[in-house]
N, C-alpha and C positions, 0 to 999 in steps of 0.2 A: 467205818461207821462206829460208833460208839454203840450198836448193839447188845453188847456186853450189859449196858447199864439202863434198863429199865426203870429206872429210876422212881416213878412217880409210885409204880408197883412194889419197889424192892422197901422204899423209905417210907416208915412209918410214922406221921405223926402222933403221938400220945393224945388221945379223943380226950381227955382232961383236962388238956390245956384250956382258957379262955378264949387264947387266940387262932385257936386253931380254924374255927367255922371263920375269920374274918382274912387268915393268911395262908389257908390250902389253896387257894387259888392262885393268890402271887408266886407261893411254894412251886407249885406244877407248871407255871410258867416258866419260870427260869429254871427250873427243871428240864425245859424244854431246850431254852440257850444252850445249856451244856451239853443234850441228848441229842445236838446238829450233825447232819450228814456232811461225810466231808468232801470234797471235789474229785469227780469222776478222772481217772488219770488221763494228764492231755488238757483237760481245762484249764483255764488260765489264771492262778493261783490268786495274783495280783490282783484283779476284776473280782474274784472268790471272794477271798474275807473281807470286802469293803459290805456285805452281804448281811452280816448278822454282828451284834455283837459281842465281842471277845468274850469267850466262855472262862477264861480265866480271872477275868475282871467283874462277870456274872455268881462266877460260885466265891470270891473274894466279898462281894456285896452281900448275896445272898447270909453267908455264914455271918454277918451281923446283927442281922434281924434280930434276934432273941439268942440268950441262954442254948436252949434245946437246939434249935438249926445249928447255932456254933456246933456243936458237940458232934450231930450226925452229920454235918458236912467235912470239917476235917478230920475229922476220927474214918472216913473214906478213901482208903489208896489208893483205889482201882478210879475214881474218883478223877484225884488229881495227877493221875498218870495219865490219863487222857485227853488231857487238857494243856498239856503243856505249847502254850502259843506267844511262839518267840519275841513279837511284837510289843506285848507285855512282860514283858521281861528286858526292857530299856535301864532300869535304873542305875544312878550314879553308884548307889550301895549295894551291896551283894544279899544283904537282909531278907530282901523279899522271893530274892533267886533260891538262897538257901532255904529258907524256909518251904517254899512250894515243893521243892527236892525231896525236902525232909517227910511231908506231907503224904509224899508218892511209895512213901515203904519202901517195899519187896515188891509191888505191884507190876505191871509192862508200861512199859512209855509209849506212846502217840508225842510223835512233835512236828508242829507245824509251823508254817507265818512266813512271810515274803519280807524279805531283809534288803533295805534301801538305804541309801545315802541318808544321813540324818543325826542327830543327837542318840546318842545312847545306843550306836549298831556294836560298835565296837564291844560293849556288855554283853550283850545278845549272843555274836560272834562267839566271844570267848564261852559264854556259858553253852552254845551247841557243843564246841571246842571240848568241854569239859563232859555233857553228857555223852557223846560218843565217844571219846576216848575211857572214859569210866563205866557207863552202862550200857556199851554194845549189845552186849548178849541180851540186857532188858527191851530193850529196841522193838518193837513191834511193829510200827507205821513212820513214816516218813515223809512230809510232804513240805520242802523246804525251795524257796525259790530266792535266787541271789537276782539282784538287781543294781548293775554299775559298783559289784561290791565282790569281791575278793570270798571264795571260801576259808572256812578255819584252816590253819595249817597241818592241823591232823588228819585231814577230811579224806584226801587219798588214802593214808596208812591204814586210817581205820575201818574204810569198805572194803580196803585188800581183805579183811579178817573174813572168818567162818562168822555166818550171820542164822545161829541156830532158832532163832525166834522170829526174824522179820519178814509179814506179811506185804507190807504194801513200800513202796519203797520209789517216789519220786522226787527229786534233786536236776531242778530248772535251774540254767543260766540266762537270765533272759535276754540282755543286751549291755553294750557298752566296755566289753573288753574284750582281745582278741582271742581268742580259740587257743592260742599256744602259750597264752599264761594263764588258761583252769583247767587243762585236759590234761590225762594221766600219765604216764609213760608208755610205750607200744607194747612193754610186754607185760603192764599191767593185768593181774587177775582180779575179779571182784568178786568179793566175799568168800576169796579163797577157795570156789565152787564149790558152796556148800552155801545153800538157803533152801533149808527141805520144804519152810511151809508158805517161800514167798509165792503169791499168786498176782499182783498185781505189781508191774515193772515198768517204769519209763528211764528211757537210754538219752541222756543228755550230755553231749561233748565227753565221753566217755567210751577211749576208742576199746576193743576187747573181742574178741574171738566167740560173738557171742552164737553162733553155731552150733557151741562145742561145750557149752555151761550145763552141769548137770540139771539147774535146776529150771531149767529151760520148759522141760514136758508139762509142769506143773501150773504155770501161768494159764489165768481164765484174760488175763488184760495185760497188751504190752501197745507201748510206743517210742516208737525209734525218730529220731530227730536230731540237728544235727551230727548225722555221726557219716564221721569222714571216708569212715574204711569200711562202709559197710556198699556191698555191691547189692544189686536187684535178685541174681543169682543166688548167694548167700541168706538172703532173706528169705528170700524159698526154699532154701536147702532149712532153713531154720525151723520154716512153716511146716513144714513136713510133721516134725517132731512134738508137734503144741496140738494134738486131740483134744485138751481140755477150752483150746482157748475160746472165748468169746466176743472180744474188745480186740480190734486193731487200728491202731492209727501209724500213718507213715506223712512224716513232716519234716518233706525235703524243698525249700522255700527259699525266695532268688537268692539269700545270702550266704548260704550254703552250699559248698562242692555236693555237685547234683552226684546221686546212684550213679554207679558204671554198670551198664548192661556188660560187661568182659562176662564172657563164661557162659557155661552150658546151662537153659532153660528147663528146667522139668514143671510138668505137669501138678499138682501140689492137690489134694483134696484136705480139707480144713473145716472137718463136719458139723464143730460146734459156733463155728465163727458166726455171730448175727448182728455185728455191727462192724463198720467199716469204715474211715475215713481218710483222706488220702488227700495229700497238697504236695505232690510234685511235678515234675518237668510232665510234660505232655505225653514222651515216649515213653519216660520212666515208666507213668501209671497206666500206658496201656500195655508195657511189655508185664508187670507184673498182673493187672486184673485180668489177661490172656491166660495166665496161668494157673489158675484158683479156682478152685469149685467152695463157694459157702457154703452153709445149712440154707436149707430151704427157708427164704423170707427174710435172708438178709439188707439191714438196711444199708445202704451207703450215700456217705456226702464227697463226692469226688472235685476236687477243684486241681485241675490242670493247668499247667503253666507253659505258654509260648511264647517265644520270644522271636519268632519268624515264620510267620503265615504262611508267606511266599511256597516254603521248604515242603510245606505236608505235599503228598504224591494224592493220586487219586483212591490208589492202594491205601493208604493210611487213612482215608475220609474213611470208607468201605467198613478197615477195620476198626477203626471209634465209633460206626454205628451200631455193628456187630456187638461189641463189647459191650455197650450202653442197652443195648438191646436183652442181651444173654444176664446182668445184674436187673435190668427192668424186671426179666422174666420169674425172674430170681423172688424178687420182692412183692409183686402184685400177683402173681399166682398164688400165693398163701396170705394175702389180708383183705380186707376187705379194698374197692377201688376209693381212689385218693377221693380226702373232701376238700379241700384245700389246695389249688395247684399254686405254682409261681414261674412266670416268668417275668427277668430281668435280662434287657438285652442294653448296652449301653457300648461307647467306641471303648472300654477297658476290659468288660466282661458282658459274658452272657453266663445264667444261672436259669438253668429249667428243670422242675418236679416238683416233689409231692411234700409238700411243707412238713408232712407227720416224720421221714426218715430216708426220703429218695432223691437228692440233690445234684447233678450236673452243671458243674461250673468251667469255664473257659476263659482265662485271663489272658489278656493279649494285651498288643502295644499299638496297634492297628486296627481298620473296621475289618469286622468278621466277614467272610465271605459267607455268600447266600447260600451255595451247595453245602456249608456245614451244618449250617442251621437246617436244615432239610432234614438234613439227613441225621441231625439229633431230634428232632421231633419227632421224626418216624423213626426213632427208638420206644416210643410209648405208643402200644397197639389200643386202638379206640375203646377197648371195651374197658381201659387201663385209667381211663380221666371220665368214661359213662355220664360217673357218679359225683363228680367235681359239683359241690351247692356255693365254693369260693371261690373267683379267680383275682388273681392280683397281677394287675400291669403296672411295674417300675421303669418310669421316667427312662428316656433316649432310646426308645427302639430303631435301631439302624441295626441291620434290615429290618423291615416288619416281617414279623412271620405269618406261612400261609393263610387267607384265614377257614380253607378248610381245617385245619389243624381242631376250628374249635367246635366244627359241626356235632362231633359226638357228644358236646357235654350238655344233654338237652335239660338235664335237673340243676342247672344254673340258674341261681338266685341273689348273686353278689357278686359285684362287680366291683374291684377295691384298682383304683388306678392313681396315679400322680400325675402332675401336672403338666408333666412331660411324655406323657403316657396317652394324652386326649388327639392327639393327631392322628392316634391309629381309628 
């Protein structure tokens, strides 16, 4: 976040100007543009900055306004080091690249922006190319996503480096080339194991030992995705060592060589963890959420993947309701009961809870059998939905669920359904 720059508070206009009583307003607004929160790690970049507009194009405008704004807006380091958003930064001439640079002092860099096929990537490219190869060490945040597009040719060498300043540090591939012409070498190290003060990490086609990363303990947010050599085992062996963390997401998804359960399971307690998301193989997420203890009132959005109904045993019904059961307990013992439920039952998924931060998803390729569905509804004990004043039925229920299921929710006041949802 750019909390750094309070901006509206820090920047004083001269109460003598004329203009001031008719442009503190417009002032604090775009003020605002550039004081924008930036995407939680794991969100999806692409979909992100279509969101707000370009804060570097905003305090580019801005400092036109008059004389005086010129002056205290680019005479601002800390300013335009935080702004630095790739997308604008297309130009044929290097002019305005250089210039923004110039702008940023001594101050820390924030660089972000989703880089696609198009006019002017190539610019962009080379200029990331150039800040991290030149101001590594300035580096503070990172949230860069390639899309059908080649990273800089430096981009390895220079996350091998000791990364003594970088807090946040995400670098998405999101699709369109294969895996083995943007991934690292095997015995690639990253950041030289040395990032004292990073806390927030996502791991994208970036194979690495990350087990064994010093600055592993430190992270409050991590997500692992695409990553080929990381086992279920491993990750827990990793979990172990993150006391501090908060944020986990595990995003292993059909395209992706699924986790290897190989190896010894330990038991894992992860006391600060209070949010949870999780998109893999079926077995995967149940063999890892078997072994986790969260903080009390952790959320989680669990979407599991099957690809053969047939296979689950009756043992493994049992234990997915156990598990659903032991995260329900988790989360509705310390908040108040849900007001908002959802279920979505369709021949591709079924998706049931608590719309505020307790999601159960099941994608299949087949109709769901009726004893699963049972037996994930009686994962949520009635005193868990009481309090439900919304329920929402999405379109293709096959199976219909019990309808004692909905006996308990007598403070039911909305009834939000599709069209495909009125047979029930």
């Amino acid at each position: 976040m750019y909390s750094d720059l309070i901006l509206q508070k820090q920047w004083k206009i001269p109460q003598s100007q004329s203009y001031t009583a008719t442009c503190s307003g417009k002032f604090s607004q775009s003020m605002q543009f550039m004081n924008h929160d930036l995407p939680e790690i794991g969100q999806d970049l692409g979909s992100y900055i279509h969101d707000f507009p370009s804060p570097l194009t905003t305090a580019r405008h801005t400092s036109q306004v008059c004389a005086s704004w010129r002056q205290l807006i680019t005479n601002s380091p800390s300013l335009w080091g935080n702004i630095i958003y790739l997308p604008s930064l297309q130009q044929k001439s290097d002019a305005w690249r250089n210039e923004v640079l110039l702008r940023t002092g001594n101050s820390e860099l924030l660089i972000f922006g989703h880089i696609w096929q198009g006019d002017g990537i190539e610019k962009a490219k080379e200029f990331l190319g150039h800040l991290l190869g030149n101001h590594w060490t300035r580096i503070q945040q990172v949230y860069v996503s390639f899309d059908w597009v080649r990273c800089p040719d430096n981009f390895w060498s220079v996350i091998g480096r000791p990364a003594p300043n970088l807090r946040f540090f995400s670098v998405y591939f999101k699709r369109g080339l294969p895996l083995s012409s943007i991934s690292s070498s095997p015995g690639f190290t990253l950041f030289d194991n040395h990032a004292p003060l990073l806390t927030h990490f996502q791991q994208n086609c970036i194979p690495m030992n990350i087990g064994e990363a010093s600055w592993i303990p430190g992270l409050i947010s991590l997500t692992l995705d695409l990553a080929s050599n990381l086992t279920i085992p491993r990750i827990l062996e990793t979990c172990s060592r993150m006391r501090s963390l908060q944020t986990l997401h595990l995003k292993f998804e059909f395209e992706t060589k699924d986790p290897s359960l190989e190896g010894l399971l330990h038991y894992v307690n992860i006391p600060s963890l209070s949010t949870l998301v999780i998109k893999c193989p079926f077995d995967a997420s149940l063999a890892f959420l078997e072994h986790i203890n969260p903080a009390p009132g952790c959320s989680l959005q669990l979407d599991a993947y099957l690809e053969n109904l047939e296979r689950i045993t009756p043992t493994e019904l049992v234990v997915f309701q156990r598990i659903v059961a032991k995260f329900s307990n988790y989360y509705f013992c310390h908040r108040s009961p849900a007001k908002s439920f959802l279920l979505i039952f369709t021949h591709e998924a079924i998706k049931v809870g608590d719309i505020r931060g307790f999601t159960v998803s099941i994608h299949h390729f087949n109709t769901i059998p009726t004893p699963l569905l049972v037996l994930l509804l009686g994962a949520f004990e009635p005193t868990y939905i009481s309090g439900v004043k919304t329920l929402h039925l999405v379109e293709g229920l096959s199976p219909l669920p019990p309808t004692n299921f909905f006996a308990p929710m007598t403070s039911l006041e909305e009834l939000v359904v599709t069209t495909g949802a009125l047979i029930y």
